[in-house]
C-alpha positions in Angstrom: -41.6 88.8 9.8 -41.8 91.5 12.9 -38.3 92.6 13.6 -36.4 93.8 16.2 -33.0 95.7 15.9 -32.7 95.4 20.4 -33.3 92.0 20.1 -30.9 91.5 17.3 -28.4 93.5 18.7 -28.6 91.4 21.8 -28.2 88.2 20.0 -25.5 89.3 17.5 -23.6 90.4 21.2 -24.2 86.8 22.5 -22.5 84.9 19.2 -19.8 87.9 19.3 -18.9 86.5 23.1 -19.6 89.7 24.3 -21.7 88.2 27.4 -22.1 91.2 29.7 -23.2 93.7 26.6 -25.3 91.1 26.2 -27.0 90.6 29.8 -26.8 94.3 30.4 -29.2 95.3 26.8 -31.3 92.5 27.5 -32.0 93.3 31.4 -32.6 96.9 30.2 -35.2 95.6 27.5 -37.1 93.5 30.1 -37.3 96.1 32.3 -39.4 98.1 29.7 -41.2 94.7 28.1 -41.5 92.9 31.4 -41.4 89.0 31.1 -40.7 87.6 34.6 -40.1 84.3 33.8 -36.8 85.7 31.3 -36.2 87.9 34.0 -35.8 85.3 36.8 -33.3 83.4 34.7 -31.1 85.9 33.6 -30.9 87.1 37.1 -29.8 83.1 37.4 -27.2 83.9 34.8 -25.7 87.1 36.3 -25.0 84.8 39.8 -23.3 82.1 38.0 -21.0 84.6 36.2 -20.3 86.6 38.9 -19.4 83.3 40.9 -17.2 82.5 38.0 -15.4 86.3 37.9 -15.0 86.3 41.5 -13.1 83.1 41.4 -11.1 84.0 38.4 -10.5 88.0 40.5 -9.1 86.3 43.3 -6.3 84.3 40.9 -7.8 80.8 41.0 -6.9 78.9 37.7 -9.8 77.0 36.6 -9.5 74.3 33.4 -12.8 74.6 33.2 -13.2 78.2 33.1 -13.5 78.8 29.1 -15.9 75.4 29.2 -18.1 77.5 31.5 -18.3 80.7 29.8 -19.4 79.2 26.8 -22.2 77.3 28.7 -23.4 81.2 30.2 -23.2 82.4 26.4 -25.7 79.4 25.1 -27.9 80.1 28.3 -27.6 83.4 27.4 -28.3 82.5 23.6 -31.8 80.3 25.0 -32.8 83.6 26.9 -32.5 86.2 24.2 -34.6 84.2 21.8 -36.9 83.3 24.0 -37.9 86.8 24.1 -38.2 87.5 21.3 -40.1 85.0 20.7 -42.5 86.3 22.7 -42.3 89.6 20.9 -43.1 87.9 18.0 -46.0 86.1 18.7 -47.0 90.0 20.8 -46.5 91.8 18.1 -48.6 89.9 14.8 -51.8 89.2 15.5 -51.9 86.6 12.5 -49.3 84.5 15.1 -50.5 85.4 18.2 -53.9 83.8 16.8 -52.6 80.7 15.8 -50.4 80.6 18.8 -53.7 80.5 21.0 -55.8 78.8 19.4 -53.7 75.8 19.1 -53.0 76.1 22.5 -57.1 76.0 23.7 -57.6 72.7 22.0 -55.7 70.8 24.3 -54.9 70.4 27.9 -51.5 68.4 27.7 -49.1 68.9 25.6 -46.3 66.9 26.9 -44.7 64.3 24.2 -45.4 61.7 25.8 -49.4 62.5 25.9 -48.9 63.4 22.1 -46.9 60.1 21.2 -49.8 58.1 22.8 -52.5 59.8 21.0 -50.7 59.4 17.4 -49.9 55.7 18.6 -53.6 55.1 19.1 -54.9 56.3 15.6 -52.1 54.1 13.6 -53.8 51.3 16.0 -57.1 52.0 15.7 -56.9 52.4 12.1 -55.5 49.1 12.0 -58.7 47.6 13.5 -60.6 49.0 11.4 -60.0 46.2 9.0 -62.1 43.7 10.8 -65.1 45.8 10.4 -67.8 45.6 8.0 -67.2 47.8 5.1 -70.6 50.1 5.4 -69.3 51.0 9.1 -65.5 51.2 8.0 -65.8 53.9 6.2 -67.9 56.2 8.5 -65.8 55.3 11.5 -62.5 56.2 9.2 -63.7 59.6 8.7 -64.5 60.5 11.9 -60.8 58.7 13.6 -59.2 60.7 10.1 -61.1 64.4 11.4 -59.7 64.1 15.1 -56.3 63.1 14.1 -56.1 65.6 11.5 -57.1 68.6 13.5 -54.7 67.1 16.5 -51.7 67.1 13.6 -52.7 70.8 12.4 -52.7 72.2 15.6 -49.6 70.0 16.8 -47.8 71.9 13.7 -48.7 75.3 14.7 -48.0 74.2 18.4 -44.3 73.5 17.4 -43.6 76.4 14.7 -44.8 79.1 18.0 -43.1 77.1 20.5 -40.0 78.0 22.6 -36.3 77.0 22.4 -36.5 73.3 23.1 -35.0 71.3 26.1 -33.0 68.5 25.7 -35.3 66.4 27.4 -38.5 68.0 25.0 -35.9 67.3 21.9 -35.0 63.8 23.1 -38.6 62.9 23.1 -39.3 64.3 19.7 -36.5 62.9 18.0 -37.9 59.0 19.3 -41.7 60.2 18.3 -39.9 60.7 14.9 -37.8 57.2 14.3 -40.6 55.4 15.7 -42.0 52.7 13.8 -45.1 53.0 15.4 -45.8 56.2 14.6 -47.9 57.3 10.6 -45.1 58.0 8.6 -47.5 60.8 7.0 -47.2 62.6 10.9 -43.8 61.9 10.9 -43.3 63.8 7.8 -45.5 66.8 9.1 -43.8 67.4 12.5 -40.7 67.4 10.6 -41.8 69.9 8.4 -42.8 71.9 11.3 -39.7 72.1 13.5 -38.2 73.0 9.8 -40.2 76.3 9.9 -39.8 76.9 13.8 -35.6 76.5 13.1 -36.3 78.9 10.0 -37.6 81.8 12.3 -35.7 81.1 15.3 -32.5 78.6 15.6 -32.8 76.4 18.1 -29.9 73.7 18.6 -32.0 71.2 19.9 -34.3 71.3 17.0 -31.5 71.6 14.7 -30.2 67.6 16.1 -33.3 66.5 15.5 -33.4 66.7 12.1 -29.8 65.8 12.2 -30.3 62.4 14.2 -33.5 61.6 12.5 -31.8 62.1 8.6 -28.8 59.6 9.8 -31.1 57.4 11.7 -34.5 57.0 10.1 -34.8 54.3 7.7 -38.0 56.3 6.3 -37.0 57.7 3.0 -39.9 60.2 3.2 -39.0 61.6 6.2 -35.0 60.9 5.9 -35.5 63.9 2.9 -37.3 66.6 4.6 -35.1 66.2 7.7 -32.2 66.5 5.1 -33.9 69.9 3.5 -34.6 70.9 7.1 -31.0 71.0 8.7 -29.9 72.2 5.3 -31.4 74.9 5.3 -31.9 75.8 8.6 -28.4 76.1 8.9 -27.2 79.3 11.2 -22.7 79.2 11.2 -22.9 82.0 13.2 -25.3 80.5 16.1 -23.5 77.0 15.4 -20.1 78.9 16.8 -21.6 78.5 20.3 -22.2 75.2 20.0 -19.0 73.3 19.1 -20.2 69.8 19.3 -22.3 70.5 16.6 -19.8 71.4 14.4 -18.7 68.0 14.9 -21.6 66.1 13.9 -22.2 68.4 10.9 -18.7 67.4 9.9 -19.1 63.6 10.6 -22.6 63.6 8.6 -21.1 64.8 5.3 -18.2 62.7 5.3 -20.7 60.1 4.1 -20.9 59.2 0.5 -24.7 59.0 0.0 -25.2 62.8 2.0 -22.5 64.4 0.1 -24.0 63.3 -3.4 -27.5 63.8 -1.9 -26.2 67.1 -0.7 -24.5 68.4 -4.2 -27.9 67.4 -5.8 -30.2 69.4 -3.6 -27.9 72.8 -4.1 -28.8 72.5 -7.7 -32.6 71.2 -6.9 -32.8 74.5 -5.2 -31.7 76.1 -7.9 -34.6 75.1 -9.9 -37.1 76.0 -7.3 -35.9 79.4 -7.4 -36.3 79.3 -11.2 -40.0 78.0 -11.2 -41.4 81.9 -12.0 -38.7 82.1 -15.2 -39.4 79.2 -16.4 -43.6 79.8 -16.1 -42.6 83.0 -18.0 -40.9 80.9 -20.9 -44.0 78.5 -20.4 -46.7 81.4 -20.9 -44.9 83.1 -23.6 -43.3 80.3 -26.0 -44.3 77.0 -24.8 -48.4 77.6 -24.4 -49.1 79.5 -27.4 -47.6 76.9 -29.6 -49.7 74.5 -27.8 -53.2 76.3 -28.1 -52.4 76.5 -32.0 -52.5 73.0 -32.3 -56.3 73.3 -31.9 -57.0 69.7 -33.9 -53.8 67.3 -31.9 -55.3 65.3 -29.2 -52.7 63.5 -26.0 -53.5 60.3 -25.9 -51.8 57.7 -24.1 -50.1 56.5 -26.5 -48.8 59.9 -27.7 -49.6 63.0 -30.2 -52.9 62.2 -32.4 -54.0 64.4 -35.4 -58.1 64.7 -34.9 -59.2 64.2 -38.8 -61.6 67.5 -39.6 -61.7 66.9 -42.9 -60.4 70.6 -44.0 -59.1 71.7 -47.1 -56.5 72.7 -46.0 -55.6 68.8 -45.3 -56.2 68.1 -49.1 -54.7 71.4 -50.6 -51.5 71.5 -48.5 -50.6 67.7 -46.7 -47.3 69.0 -45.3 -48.8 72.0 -43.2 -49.9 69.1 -41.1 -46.8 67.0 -40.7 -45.1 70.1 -39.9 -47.7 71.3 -37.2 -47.4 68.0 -36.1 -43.7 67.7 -35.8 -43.9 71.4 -34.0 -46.3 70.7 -31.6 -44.2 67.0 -30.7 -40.9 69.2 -30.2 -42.8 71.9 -27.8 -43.8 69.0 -25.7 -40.4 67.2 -26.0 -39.1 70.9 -24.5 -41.5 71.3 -21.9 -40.4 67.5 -20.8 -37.2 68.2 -20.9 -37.4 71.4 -18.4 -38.7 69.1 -16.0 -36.7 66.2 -16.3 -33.8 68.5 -15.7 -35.8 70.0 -12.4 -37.5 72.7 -13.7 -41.0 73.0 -11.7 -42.9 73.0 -15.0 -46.1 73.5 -12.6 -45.5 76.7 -10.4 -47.4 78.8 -12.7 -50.3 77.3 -13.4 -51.0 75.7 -9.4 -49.9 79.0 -7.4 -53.3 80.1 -8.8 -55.3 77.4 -7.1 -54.1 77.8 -3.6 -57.2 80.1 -2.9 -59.1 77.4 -1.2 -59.6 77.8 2.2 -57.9 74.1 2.7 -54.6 76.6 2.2 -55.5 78.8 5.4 -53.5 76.1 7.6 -50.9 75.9 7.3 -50.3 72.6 8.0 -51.6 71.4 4.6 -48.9 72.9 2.9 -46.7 70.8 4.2 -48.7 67.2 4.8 -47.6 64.5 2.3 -50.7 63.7 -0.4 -52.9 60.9 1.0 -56.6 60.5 -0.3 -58.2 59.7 3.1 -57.3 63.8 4.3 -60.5 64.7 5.8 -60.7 68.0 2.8 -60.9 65.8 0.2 -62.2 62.3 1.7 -65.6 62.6 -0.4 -64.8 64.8 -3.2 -64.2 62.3 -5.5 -67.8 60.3 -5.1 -69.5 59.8 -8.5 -66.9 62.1 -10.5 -66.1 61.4 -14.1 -62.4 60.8 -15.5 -61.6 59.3 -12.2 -59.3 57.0 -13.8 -57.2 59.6 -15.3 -57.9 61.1 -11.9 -56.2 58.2 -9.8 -53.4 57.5 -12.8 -52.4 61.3 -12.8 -52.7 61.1 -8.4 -50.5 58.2 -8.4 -47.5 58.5 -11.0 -48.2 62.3 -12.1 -45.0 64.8 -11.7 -47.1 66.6 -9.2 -46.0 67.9 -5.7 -48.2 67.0 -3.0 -49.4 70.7 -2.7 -50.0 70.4 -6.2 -52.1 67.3 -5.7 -54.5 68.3 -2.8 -55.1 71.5 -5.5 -55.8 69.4 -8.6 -58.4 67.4 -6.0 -60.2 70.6 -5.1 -60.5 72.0 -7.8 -61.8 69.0 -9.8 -64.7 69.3 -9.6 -65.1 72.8 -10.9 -62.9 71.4 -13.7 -64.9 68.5 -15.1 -68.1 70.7 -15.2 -66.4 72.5 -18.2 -64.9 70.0 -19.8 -66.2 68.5 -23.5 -68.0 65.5 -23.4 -65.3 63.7 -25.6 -62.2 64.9 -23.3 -64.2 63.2 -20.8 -64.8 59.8 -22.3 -60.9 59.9 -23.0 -60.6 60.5 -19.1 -63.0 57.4 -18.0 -60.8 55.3 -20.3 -57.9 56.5 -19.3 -56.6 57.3 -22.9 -55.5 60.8 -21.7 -52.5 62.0 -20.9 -50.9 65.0 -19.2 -48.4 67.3 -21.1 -44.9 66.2 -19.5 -45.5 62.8 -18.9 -45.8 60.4 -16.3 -43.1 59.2 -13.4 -42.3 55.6 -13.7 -42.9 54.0 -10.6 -39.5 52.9 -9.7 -38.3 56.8 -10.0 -41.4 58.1 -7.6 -39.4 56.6 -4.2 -36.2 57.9 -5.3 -34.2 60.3 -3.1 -34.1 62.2 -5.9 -37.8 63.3 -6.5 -39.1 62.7 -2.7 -37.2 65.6 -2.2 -37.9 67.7 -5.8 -41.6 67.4 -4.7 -40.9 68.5 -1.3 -38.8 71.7 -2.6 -41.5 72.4 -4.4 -44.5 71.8 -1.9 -42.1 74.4 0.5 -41.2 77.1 -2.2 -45.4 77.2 -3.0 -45.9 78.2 0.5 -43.3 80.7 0.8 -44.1 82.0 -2.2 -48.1 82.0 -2.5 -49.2 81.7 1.3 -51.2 85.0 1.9 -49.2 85.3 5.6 -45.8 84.3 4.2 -44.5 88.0 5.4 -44.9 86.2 9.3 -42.4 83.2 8.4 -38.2 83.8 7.5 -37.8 82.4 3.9 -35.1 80.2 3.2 -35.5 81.3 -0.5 -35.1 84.9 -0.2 -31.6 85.7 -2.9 -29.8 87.5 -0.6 -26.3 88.0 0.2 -27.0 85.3 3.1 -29.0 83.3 1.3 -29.9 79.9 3.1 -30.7 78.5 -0.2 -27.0 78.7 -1.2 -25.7 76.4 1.0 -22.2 75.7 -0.5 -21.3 79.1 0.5 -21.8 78.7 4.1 -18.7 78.8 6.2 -20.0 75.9 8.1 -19.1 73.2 5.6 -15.7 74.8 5.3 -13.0 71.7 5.9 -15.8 69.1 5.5 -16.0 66.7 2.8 -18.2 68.8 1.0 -15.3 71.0 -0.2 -15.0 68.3 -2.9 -18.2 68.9 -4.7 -18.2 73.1 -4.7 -16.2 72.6 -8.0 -19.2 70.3 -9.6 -21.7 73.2 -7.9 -19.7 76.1 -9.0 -19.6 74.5 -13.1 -23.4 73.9 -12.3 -24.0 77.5 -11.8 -22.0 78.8 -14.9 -23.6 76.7 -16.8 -27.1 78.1 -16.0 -25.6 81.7 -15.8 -25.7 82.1 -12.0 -22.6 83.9 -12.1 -23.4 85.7 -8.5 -24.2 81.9 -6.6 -21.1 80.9 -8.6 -18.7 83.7 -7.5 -20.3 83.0 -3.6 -19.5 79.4 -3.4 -16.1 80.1 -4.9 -15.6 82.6 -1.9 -15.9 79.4 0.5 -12.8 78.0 -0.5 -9.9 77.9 1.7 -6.6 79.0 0.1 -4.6 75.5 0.5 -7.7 73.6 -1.4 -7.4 76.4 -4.5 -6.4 74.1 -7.1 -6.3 74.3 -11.1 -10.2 73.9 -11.4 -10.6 76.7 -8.6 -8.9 78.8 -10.8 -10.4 78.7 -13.9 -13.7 78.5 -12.3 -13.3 81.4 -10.3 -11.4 83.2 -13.3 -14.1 82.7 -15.3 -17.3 84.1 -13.5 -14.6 87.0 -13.3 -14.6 87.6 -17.0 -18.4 86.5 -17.3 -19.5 89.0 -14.6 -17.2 92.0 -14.9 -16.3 91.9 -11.6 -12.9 93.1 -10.9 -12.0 90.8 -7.8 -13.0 87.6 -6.3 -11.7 85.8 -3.6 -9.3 88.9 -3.5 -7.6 87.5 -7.2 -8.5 89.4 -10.5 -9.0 87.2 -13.5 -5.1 87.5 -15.0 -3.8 86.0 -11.7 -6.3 83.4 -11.0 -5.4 82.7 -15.1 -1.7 83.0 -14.4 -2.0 80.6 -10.9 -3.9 77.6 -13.3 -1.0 77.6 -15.6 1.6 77.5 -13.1 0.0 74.6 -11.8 -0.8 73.2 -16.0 1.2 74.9 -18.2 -0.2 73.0 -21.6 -4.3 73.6 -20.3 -5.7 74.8 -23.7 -8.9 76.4 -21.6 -6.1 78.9 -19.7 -4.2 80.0 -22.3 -7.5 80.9 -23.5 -8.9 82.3 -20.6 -5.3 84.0 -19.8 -6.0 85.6 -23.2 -9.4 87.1 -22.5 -8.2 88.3 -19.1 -5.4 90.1 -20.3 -6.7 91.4 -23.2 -9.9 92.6 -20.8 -6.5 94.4 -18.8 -5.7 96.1 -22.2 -2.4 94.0 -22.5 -2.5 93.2 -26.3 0.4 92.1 -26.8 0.0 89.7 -24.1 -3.2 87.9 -25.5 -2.0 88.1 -29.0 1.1 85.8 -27.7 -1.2 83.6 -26.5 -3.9 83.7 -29.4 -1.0 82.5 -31.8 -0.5 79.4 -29.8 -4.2 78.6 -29.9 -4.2 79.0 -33.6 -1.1 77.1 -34.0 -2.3 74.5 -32.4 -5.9 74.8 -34.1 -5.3 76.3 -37.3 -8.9 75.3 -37.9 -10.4 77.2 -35.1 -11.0 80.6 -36.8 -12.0 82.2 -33.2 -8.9 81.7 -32.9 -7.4 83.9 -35.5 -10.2 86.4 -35.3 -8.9 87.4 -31.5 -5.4 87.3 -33.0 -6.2 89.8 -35.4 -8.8 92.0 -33.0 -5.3 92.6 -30.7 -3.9 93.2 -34.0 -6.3 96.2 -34.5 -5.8 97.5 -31.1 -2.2 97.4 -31.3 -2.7 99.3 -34.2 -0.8 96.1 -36.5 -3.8 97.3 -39.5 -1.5 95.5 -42.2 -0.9 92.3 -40.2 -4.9 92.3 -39.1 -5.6 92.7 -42.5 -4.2 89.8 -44.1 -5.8 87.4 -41.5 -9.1 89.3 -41.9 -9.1 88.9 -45.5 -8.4 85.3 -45.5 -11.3 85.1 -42.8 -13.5 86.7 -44.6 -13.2 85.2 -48.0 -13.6 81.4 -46.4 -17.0 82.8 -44.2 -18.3 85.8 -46.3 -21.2 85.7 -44.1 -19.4 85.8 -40.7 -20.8 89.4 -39.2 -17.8 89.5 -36.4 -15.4 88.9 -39.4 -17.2 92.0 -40.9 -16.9 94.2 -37.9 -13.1 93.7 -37.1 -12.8 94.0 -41.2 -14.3 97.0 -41.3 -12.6 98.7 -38.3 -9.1 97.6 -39.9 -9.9 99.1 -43.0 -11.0 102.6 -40.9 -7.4 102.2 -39.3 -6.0 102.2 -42.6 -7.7 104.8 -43.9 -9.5 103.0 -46.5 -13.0 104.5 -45.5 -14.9 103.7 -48.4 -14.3 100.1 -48.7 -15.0 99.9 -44.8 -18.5 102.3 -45.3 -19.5 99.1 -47.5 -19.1 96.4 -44.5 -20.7 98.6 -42.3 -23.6 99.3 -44.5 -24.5 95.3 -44.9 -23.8 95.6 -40.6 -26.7 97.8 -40.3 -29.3 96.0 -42.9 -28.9 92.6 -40.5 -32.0 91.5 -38.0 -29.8 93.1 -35.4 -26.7 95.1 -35.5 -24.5 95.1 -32.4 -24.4 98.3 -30.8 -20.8 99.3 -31.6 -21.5 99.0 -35.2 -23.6 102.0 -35.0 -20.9 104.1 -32.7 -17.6 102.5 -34.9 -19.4 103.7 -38.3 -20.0 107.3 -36.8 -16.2 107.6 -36.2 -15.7 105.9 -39.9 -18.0 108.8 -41.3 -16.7 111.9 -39.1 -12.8 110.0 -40.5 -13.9 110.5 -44.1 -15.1 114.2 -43.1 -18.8 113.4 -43.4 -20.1 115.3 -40.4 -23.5 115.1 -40.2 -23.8 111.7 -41.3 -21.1 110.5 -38.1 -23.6 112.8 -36.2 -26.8 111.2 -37.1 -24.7 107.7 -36.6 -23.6 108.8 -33.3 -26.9 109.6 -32.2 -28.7 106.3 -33.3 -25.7 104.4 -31.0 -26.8 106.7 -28.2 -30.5 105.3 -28.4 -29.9 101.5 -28.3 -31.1 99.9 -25.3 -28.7 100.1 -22.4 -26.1 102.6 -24.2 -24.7 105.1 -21.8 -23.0 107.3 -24.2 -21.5 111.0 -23.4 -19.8 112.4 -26.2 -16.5 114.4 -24.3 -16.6 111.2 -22.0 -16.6 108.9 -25.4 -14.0 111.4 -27.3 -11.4 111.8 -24.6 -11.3 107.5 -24.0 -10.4 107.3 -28.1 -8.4 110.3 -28.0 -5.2 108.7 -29.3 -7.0 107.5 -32.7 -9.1 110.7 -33.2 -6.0 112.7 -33.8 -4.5 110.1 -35.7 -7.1 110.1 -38.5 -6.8 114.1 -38.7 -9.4 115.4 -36.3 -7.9 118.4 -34.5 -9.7 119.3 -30.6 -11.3 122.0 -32.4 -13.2 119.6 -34.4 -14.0 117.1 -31.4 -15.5 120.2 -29.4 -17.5 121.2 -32.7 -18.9 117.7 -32.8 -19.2 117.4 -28.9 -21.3 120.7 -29.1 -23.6 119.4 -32.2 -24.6 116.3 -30.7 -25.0 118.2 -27.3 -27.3 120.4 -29.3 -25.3 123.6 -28.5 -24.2 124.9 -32.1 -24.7 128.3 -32.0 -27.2 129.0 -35.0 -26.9 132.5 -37.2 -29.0 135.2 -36.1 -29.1 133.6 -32.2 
């Protein structure tokens, strides 16, 4: 999207109530990008506030004064963006096309003109049930070609339109809960004051979507309204607009929008994971598939196709287990998207070529057969009952849909006359299942599909560059809506714990640490702190929330002195601190307590090591390793005892089986070099030391590495001579004889 730092600068001076910076960069801009009509009204502006400074300069008191300045700053606020809306639509040709275009198919544009033309079609669609079928059908097309080109350019209207009036918003907002309005237009203006609030905030748009998600009784459109004010959400621009505030507050104190709102933080989630989770698809899940060359889906489930090989006679269990591996790649692919997963981002983002996607529009415009693009695609085509099944109950998002439809045809051209038969009698089935029909009008996947309809278009539409995205991962990411300051001392402060666990759980330690940053100090409870504790330890970080991991450990067992997961975490914290002796208190009462938990003894006796206790980390390790021989992190603290010990050889034999296993850990290469250059065998430790310096992701500087384990290099007899000798051989600086 065309930027522009004045502009920005401007607006960023209007929310930071700096009102005369404001006027005075914006009078200067005009007077270089002349717009006569912004002009006029801030010369409006400077009257009023001069009026209101002259009164306050001659010692008047005014209750209203602070009232009125904040009514000059959202004036100001309408102004600024105004402009630069104009600059926009100036400055891309891509918009400033669609901006006129729209514009030359229609004379009035007033709400009221538009509500009685939408009005109309519902009605004259309605009479078109008395007619004879043979003249129903033409007479629908036509009525369905009009309205759909008056919606399309109606969209594109509103996402290039202006700040809104109230009086503009008021009318929209009755268009929208009107019952005699199509619910699919209803759906599709929604959508488009989304996008318009996505480039450019506009408070009036932003109640719309507001009033029409408490007010509509619409399900369809009660769910994109939701995602709309969601994640349209500006805290910044909100500060000028108090009432707001208000309303956002009062709207989440209901039960049915906080749970709806905890579950679309984590639908969005999935959205953003829809190109992972094609990777995993293209990589594991597909290949397994395509080897399973003689399994038909039928719908009744997995069918072996008898071809009479050999194989079949020779070897009977090959095919049970192909059978059994191809029924549990399935099962996985049908669990990703039960979970959320958008199973389907791969394999549709490559049909959106057709020029049906060049409006944009149709990205957004709920699936209904009777669209104009794919009206009379269908005629005569075969597997149109596997077709219609897959159209009505499929796990498809409508973008998805209007895709499968389009490219159908093409499809069925190249597809085996036997698939096809299967298709006519409906005995196929789509990898990941069907929705049952009770579970296609839930909350819950009206607005999954719709996610996934919006991400598509973000994400695939050739012009996306012209349009703000709402899924961009950035530090101000709209997507991560628990971390916005706006729902700070709202009801929704309740859920960030649920969110927070989410986002552990799936590894999205950064989302994680973001939303824990949202919490106000007097709702940090117990769970606060182990959360926040723990993406601490996960991610490295030093600091979050301005507490380190040992005090947001220490705070949760102030607060629960007997919670097992804290004394645990405490542990890892402090040992992470290099305070041994601390986590090795702590260790003992987990092992106490769980003498059966042998984690437990194997920290115990790894802050044994590091407090240099090798007799006492011995006798654990032994006992750990005689009852799991096979245990490889029972090896490694073994064998780095035995080096502190002295007892090199024994520990040479540990680290030997280390390095035969499918993958050694990378400090078994590094702690065997130091085992070897112990027991004086140079160029071994050298060659060891080398192969630790090529793993993936090692950073390893030998005078860097030496001077950390000082302390230990000179207790196992190495004098500095010897460290710079072995510094300058692995550096490759040894002088040779005759040099």
């Amino acid at each position: 999207m065309v930027n522009n730092e004045a502009l920005n600068t401007i607006i960023k001076n209007v929310i930071g109530n700096q009102l005369c910076l404001a006027v005075e960069h914006l009078e200067n801009y005009l007077f270089t990008f002349t717009q006569p009509q912004a002009l006029e009204q801030l010369e409006e502006l400077k009257a009023d506030y001069q009026l209101m400074s002259d009164y306050w300069q001659r010692g008047f008191d005014d209750p209203q004064r602070e009232q009125l300045y904040g009514q000059l700053l959202r004036r100001m606020y309408v102004i600024a963006v105004n402009v630069y809306i104009r600059y926009y639509i100036n400055n891309s040709s891509y918009v400033k096309g669609v901006y006129n275009h729209c514009r030359s198919t229609r004379q009035n544009w007033t709400v009221a003109s538009l509500r009685r033309d939408m009005e109309a079609y519902v009605s004259d669609v309605a009479m078109l049930q008395l007619e004879a079928e043979h003249t129903r059908q033409v007479r629908l097309k036509a009525i369905n070609e009009q309205h759909h080109e008056l919606i399309a350019n109606l969209f594109d209207y509103i996402w290039t339109s202006r700040i809104w009036t109230d009086g503009v918003a008021d009318a929209f907002r009755d268009m929208l809960l009107s019952p005699t309005i199509d619910t699919i237009d209803q759906q599709t203006l929604v959508s488009a004051i989304t996008v318009s609030l996505f480039n450019f905030f506009g408070v009036n748009k932003f109640r719309i979507l507001i009033d029409v998600y408490r007010q509509s009784t619409d399900e369809q459109v009660r769910q994109r309204a939701l995602v709309g004010w969601v994640l349209s959400l500006n805290s910044d621009v909100l500060a000028l607009y108090p009432e707001v505030k208000q309303i956002v507050v009062e709207t989440v104190g209901d039960e049915r929008c906080l749970a709806e709102l905890t579950e679309l933080q984590m639908q969005l989630f999935y959205c953003l994971k829809a190109e992972s989770d094609n990777r995993i698809i293209q990589s594991e899940i597909m290949p397994e598939l395509m080897q399973s060359g003689n399994i038909r889906v039928t719908r009744n489930g997995i069918e072996e196709v008898d071809d009479d090989t050999l194989d079949d006679v020779l070897h009977p269990e090959l095919s049970e287990q192909r059978m059994e591996r191809l029924e549990a790649t399935m099962k996985r692919m049908t669990d990703m998207q039960k979970q959320g997963s958008d199973v389907y981002f791969g394999g549709f983002s490559q049909m959106k070529r057709f020029p049906f996607f060049s409006t944009v529009a149709n990205w957004f415009q709920p699936f209904y057969l009777d669209h104009p693009a794919i009206s009379g695609l269908l005629a005569g085509v075969r597997g149109q009952k596997f077709l219609m099944s897959l159209l009505k109950s499929g796990p498809f998002c409508d973008s998805d849909k209007y895709s499968f439809v389009l490219g159908y045809q093409m499809a069925v051209s190249r597809m085996p006359d036997n698939l096809l038969e299967m298709m006519d009698r409906g005995e196929a089935m789509l990898v990941g299942g069907e929705i049952d029909a009770g579970d296609l009008n839930t909350p819950t996947f009206i607005r999954r599909s719709y996610l996934q309809s919006m991400y598509r278009f973000f994400r695939v539409f050739p012009q996306r560059g012209e349009f703000r995205n709402p899924f961009e991962t950035t530090q101000s990411a709209r997507y991560l809506f628990f971390a916005n300051g706006m729902f700070q001392q709202t009801r929704l402060e309740e859920k960030m714990g649920e969110v927070v666990s989410f986002f552990i759980k799936h590894k999205a330690y950064d989302a994680a640490r973001q939303v824990l940053q949202n919490y106000r100090e007097e709702r940090r409870d117990a769970q606060f702190y182990m959360l926040n504790g723990t993406v601490l330890m996960r991610t490295h970080v030093e600091r979050n929330a301005d507490l380190d991991a040992v005090t947001c450990f220490a705070r949760l067992l102030e607060l629960e002195p007997d919670n097992e997961r804290g004394w645990a975490g405490y542990a890892r914290a402090l040992f992470a601190r290099g305070d041994y002796q601390g986590a090795l208190d702590y260790y003992r009462r987990l092992s106490s307590r769980h003498p059966e938990r042998q984690n437990y003894q194997l920290n115990e006796a790894v802050c044994l090591t590091r407090l240099q206790d090798y007799e006492l980390a011995l006798k654990l390790l032994y006992k750990l390793n005689y009852e799991s021989p096979e245990d490889q992190d029972v090896m490694r603290v073994l064998a780095w005892a035995l080096v502190g010990v002295g007892k090199y050889d024994q520990a040479t034999r540990f680290y030997e089986e280390l390095l035969t296993t499918e993958k050694p850990a990378d400090d078994d290469f590094l702690n065997y070099g130091y085992c070897l250059w112990f027991a004086r065998s140079v160029q071994q430790a050298a060659d060891m030391f080398r192969r630790y310096a090529n793993q993936e992701g090692v950073d390893f500087e030998p005078s860097r590495e030496f001077a950390t384990e000082a302390a230990i290099i000179r207790q196992h007899g190495i004098s500095a001579i010897e460290v710079q000798l072995m510094t300058d051989l692995l550096n490759n600086r040894l002088l040779q004889p005759g040099a």
